[in-house]
C-alpha atoms as one frame of an Amber mdcrd trajectory, in Angstrom:
protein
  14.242  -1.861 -10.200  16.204  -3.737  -7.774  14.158  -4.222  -4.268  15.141
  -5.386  -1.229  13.020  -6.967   1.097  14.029  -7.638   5.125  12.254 -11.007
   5.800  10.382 -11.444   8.973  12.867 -13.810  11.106  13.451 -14.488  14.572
  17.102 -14.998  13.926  20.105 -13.988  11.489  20.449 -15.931   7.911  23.691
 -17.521   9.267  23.636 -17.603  12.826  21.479 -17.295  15.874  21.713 -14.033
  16.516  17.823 -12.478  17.236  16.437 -10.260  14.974  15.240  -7.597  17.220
  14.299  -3.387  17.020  16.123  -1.805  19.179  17.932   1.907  19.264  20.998
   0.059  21.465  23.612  -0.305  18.828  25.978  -3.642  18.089  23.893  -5.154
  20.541  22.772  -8.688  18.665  26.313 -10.077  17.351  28.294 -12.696  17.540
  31.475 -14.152  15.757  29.825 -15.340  13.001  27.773 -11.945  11.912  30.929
 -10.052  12.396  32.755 -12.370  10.208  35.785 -13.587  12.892  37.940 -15.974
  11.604  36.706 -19.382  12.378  33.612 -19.105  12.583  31.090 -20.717  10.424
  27.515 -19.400   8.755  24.358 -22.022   8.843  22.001 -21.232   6.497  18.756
 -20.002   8.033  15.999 -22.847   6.833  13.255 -20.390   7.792  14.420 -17.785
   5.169  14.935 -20.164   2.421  11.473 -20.952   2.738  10.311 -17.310   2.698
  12.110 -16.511  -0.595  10.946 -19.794  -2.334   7.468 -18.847  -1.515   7.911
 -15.517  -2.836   9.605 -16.850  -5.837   6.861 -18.656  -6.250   4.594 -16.167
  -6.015   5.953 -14.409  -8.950   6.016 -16.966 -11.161   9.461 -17.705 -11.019
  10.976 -20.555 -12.168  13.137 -22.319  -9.191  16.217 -23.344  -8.988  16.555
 -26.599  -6.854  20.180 -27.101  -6.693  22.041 -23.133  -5.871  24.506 -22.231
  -4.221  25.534 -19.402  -2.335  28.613 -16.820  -3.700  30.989 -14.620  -1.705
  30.199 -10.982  -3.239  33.849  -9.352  -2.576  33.848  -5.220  -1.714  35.198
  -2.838   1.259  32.972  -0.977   3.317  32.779   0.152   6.466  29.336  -1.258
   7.531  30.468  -4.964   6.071  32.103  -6.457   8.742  33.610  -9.879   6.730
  34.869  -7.548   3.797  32.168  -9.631   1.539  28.699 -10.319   1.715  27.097
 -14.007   1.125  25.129 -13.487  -1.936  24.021 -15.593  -4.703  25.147 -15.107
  -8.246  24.627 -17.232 -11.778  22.318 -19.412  -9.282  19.471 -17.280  -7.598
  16.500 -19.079  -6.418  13.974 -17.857  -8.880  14.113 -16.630 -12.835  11.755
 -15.820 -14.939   9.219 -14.296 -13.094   6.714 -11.519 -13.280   4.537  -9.481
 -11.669   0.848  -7.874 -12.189   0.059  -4.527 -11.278  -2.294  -1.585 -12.401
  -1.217   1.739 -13.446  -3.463   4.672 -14.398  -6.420   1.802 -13.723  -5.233
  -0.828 -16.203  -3.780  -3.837 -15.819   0.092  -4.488 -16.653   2.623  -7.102
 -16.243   6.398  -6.192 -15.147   8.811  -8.777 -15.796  11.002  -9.870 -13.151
  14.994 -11.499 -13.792  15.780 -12.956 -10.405  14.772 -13.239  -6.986  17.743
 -13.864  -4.750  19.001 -14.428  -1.087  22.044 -12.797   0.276  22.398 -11.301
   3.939  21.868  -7.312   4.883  24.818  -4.730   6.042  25.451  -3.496   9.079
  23.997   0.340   9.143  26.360   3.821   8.751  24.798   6.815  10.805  26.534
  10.128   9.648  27.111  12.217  12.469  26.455  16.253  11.811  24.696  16.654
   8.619  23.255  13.278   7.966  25.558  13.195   4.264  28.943  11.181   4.361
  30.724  14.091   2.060  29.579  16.252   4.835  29.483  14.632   8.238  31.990
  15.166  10.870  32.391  11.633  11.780  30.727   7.777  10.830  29.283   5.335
  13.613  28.212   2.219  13.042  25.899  -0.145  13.811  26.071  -3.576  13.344
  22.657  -5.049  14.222  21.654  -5.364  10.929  24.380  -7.394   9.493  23.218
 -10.791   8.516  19.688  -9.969   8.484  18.361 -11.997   5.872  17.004 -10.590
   2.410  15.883 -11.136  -0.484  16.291  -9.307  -3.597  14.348  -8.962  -6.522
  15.332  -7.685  -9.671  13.347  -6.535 -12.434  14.204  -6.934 -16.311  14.667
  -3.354 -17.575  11.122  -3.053 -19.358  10.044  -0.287 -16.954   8.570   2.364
 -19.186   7.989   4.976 -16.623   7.855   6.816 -12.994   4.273   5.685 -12.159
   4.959   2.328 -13.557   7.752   1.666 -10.926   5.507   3.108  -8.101   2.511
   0.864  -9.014   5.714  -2.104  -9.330   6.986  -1.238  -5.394   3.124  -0.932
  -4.136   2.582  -4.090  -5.491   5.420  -6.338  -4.689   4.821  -4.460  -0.843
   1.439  -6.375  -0.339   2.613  -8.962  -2.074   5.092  -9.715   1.084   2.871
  -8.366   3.907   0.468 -10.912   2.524   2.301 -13.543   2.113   3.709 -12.598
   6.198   6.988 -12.872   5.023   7.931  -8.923   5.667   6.414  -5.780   7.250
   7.336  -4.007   4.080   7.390  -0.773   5.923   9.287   1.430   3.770  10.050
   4.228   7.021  11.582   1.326   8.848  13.725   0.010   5.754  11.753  -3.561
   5.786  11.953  -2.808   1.898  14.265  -0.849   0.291  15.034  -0.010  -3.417
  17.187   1.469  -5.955  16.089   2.474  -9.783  18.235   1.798 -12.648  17.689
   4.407 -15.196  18.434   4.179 -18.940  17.600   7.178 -21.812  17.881   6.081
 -25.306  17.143   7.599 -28.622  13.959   6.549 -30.296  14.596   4.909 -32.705
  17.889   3.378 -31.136  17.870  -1.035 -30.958  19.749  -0.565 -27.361  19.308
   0.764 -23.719  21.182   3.915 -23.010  24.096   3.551 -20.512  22.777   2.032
 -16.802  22.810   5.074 -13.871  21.636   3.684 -10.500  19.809   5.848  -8.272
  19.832   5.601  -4.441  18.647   6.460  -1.455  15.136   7.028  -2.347  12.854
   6.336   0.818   9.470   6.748  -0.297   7.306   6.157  -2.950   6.909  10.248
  -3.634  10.796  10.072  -3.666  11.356   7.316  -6.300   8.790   9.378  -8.671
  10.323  12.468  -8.274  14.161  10.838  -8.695  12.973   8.779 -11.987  11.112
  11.858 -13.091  14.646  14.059 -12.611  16.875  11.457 -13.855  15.177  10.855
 -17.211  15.632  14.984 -17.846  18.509  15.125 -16.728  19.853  12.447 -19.389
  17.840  13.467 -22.236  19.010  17.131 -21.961  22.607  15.272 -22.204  21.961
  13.192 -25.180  20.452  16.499 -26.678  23.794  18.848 -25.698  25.463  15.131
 -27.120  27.360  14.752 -23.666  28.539  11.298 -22.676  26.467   9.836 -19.891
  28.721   7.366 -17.558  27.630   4.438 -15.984  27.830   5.576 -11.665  25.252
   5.465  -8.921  23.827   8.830  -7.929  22.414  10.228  -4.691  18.740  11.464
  -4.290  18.959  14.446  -2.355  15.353  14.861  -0.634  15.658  18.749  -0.050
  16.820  19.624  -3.317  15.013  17.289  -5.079  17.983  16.691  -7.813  20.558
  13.244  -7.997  24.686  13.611  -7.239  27.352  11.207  -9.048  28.121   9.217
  -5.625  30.709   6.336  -6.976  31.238   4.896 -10.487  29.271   1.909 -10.731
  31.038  -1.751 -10.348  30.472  -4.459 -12.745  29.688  -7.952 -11.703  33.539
  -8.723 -12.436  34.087  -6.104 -10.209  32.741  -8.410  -6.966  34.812 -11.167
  -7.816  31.703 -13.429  -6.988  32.810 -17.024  -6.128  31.067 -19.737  -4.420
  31.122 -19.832  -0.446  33.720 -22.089   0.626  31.932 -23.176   3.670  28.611
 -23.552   2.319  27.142 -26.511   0.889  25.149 -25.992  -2.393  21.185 -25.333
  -1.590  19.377 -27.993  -2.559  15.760 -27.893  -3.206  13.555 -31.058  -3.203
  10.428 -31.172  -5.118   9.026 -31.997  -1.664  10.190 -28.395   0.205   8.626
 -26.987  -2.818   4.936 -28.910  -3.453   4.799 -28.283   0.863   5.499 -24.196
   0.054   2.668 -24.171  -2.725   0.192 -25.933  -0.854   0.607 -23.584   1.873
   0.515 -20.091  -0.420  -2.202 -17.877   0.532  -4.028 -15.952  -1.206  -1.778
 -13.165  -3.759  -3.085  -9.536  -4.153  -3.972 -10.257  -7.427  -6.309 -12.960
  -5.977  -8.002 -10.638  -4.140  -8.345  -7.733  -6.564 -10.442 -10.099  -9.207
 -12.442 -11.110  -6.367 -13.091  -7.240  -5.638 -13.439  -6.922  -9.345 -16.151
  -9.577  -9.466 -18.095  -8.259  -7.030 -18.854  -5.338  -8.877 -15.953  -2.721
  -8.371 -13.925  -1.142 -10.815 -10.036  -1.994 -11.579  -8.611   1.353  -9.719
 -11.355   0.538  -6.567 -10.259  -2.932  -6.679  -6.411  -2.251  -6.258  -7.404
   0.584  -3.354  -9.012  -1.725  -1.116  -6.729  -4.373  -2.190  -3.715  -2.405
  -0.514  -5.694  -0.598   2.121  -5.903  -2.876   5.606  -6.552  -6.176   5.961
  -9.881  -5.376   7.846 -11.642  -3.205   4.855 -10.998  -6.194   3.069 -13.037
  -8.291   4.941 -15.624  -5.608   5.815 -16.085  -4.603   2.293 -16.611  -7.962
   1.105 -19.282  -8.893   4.248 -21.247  -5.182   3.856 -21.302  -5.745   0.237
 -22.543  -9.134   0.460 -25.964  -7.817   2.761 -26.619  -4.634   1.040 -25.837
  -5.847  -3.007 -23.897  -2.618  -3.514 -20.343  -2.959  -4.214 -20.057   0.828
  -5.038 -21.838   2.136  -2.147 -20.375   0.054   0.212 -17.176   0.742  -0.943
 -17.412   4.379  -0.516 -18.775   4.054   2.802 -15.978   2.013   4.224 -13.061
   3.718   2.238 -14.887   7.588   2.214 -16.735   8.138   5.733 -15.943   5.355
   7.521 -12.184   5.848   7.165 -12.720   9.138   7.060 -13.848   9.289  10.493
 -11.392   6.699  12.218  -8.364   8.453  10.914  -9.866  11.721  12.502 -10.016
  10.030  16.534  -6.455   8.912  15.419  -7.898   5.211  15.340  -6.618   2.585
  12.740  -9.485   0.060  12.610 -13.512   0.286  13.936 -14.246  -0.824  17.574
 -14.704  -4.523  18.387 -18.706  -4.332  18.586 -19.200  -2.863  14.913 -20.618
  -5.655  12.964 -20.553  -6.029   8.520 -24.979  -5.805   9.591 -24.760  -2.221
  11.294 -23.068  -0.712   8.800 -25.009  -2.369   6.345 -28.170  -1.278   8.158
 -27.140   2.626   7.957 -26.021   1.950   4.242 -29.777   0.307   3.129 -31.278
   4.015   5.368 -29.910   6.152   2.960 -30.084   4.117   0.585 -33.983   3.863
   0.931 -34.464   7.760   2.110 -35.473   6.876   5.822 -32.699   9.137   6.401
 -29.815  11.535   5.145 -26.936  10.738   4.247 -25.705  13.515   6.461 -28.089
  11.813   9.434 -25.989   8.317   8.514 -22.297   9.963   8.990 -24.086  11.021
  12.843 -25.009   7.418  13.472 -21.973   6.264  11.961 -20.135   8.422  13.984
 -22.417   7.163  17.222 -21.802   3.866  16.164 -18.065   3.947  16.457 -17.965
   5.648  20.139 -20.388   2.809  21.413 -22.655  -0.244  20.546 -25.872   1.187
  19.162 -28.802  -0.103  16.550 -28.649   2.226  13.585 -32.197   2.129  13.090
 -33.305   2.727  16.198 -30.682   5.868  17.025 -32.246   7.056  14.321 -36.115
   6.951  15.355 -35.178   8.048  19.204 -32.793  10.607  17.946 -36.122  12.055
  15.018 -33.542  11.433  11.927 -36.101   9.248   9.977 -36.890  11.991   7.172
 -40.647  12.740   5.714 -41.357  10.920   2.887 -45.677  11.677   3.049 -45.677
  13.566  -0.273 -48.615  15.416   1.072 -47.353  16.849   3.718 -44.172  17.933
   1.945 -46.301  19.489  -0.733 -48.209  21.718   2.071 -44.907  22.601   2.916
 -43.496  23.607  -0.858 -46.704  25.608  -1.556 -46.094  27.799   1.702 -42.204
  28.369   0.598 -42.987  28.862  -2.639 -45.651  31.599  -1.057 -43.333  33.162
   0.813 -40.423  33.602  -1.888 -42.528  35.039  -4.992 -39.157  37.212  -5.664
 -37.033  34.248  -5.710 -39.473  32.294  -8.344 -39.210  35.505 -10.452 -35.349
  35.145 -10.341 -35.691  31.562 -11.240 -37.867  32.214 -14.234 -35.146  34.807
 -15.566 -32.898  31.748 -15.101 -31.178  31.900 -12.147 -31.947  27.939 -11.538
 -29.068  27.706  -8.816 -31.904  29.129  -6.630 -33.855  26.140  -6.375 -31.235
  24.431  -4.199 -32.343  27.244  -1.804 -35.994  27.098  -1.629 -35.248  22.904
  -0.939 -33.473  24.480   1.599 -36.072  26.367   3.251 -38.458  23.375   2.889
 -36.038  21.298   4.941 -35.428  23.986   6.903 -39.851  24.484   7.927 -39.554
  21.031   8.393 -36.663  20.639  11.015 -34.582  18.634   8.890 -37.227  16.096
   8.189 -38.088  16.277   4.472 -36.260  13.970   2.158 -34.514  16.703   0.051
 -35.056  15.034  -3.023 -38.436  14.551  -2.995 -38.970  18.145  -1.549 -36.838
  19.473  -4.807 -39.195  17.033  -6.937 -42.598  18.689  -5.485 -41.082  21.708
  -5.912 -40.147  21.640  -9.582 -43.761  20.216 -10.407 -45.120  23.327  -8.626
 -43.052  25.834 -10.221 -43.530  24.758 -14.060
């Protein structure tokens, strides 16, 4: 897999040129961005340390004296012809990365994370496809927005492997605040390098590099298609050739694009008018000291607190804010699992339906634990919690009292519930015979009625208890 991730600067990696969204095109350029002869780039300090603290964060080993290279190839959205790059010197080797896949744990090995500076952006004008369109613009506001790349050793064993390696690396750089790593707005960006082999073969099957891939849905499907479609060629013993292909979202199949270049191909050579990057044991002790906490961090501390791998990654990648709910509900009621499901199930549940993205400012970790422990205890239902739940996020109420004023506290006076039973049970002599014959499914509908005498009052299962004893 090789990612590419749009750090979160206020300027350009060589110049001063803002780094700003707007739908205005070439508005944020100067000289230097656009490559004009005599101009010169300054490295952007800012984005040196962002990619030292995420090679850091993957365990990479750094490189303290780089440089950067001249990466040499025509196209129409590179202004200077080349694009600043780094080469046989990238900041970090070595690394890896842990992830989960299918709830386990796994470790994807990473080559190099490197710094080099974006393209300008190509906007094909009539069908969106460049073998198709009637005409090219472009835009270069983009150009010489800083990156970094990461590139992955090719030990990837499969689709949902590669997903669980993009989610991953995503938080990774949304919480170390070094991207948005919003995949719709191309903040991260990747391509999949896909390799079939025989079995029993000691080598890699030739390299085909897949683009254009803009989701995490797409990347599955392409992998998926791109491993069948090479297998059913080394079956029919057709020659595969090494090219990047297309991912064509509608049809759902890859198209040869270009044959792919080799590193020979960019005639990589170091920048002329760039010092070598030199990085002092001091820049980097200064970057560790301030490294938050990783994703993998915070999954074992999920993981301690009672929840499973698979729950652990979920809430690990869901917003910062059920986070930090889960872990202060959790830490009043004692129940990772319940709390859990509360915040991630109805709670979420019911924000994404008023098109909300986070609870109101007055919710508190204690009110939700406070409806959790009423269920929890059988004061009330759990449908009678999603109401003051639902109360609870439209305005500043106490759970436990919504629930007396509003009669939700259920009946838990086992003798009045039995008085209750008996005179169901009475009234429904043909339904106990049907019971008895074995339809058992009909209990659930004399609880029913029992909750139903009482108004909605009766704990259900203590009704269905009464009711069984009754019935034998």
């Amino acid at each position: 897999m090789e990612t590419h991730v749009e750090l979160k600067t206020n300027s350009k990696m060589f110049c001063r040129c803002n780094v700003v969204e707007t739908d205005k095109p070439n508005e944020n350029l100067c000289p230097t961005c656009l490559g004009l002869p005599g101009s010169l780039p300054v490295p952007n300090k800012r984005a040196i340390e962002f990619i030292t603290l995420l090679a850091l964060s993957t365990k990479c080993q750094i490189t303290t004296d780089g440089m950067f290279h001249r990466k040499n190839y025509f196209y129409p959205d590179l202004p200077k012809n080349y694009q600043i790059s780094q080469f046989d010197l990238p900041v970090g080797t070595e690394g890896s990365l842990e992830i989960v896949v299918n709830g386990e744990f796994s470790t994807v090995e990473i080559e190099r994370v490197h710094m080099e500076e974006d393209t300008g952006k190509s906007t094909h004008i009539g069908s969106g496809r460049i073998d198709s369109a009637t005409s090219t613009h472009l835009d270069f506001n983009r150009a010489g927005i800083p990156l970094v790349e990461v590139v992955t050793k090719p030990l990837i064993k499969s689709s949902k492997e590669a997903v669980s390696y993009i989610e991953e690396l995503r938080q990774l750089v949304i919480d170390l605040d070094i991207s948005e790593g919003k995949l719709e707005k191309g903040n991260l960006r990747f391509d999949a390098n896909i390799s079939v082999a025989y079995e029993n073969d000691d080598e890699l099957g030739t390299k085909v590099e897949i683009k254009n891939m803009n989701s995490l849905r797409s990347l599955e499907k392409a992998i998926e298609y791109e491993i069948s479609r090479q297998t059913k060629m080394l079956n029919n013993n057709e020659t595969i050739i090494q090219e990047t292909r297309h991912w064509d979202e509608k049809k759902e199949v890859t198209s040869s694009m270009r044959s792919k270049e080799g590193s020979a191909d960019y005639r990589y050579f170091s920048d002329p008018d760039i010092p070598n990057m030199i990085l002092s044991e001091d820049f980097i002790d200064k970057i560790k000291n301030n490294m938050p906490v990783l994703p993998s961090e915070k999954r074992n501390t999920f993981i301690n607190s009672g929840l499973s791998i698979e729950e652990a990654n979920s809430i690990g990648k869901s917003p910062k804010w059920m986070g930090e709910l889960y872990k202060s509900v959790s830490d009043i009621t004692n129940d990772s699992k319940t709390t859990f499901n509360w915040i991630t199930g109805e709670l979420q549940g019911q924000l994404r339906k008023l098109g909300e993205t986070s609870p109101p400012e007055w919710m508190t970790a204690e009110q939700l634990a406070e409806i959790i422990s009423l269920v929890k205890n059988d004061k009330i239902s759990f449908t009678s919690g999603k109401e003051i739940l639902a109360e609870l996020i439209e305005e500043k109420i106490n759970p436990e009292e919504y629930a007396i004023s509003n009669k939700l506290i259920q009946e838990n006076d086992t003798e009045e519930i039995s008085k209750m039973v008996k005179e169901i049970i009475k009234e429904n002599s043909e339904v106990l015979e049907r019971i008895a014959n074995g339809e058992e499914k009909l209990i659930g509908f004399l609880v029913g009625q029992v909750i139903k005498l009482s108004n909605g009052k009766v704990n259900p299962s203590v009704a269905k208890e009464l009711l069984l004893k009754e019935i034998k």
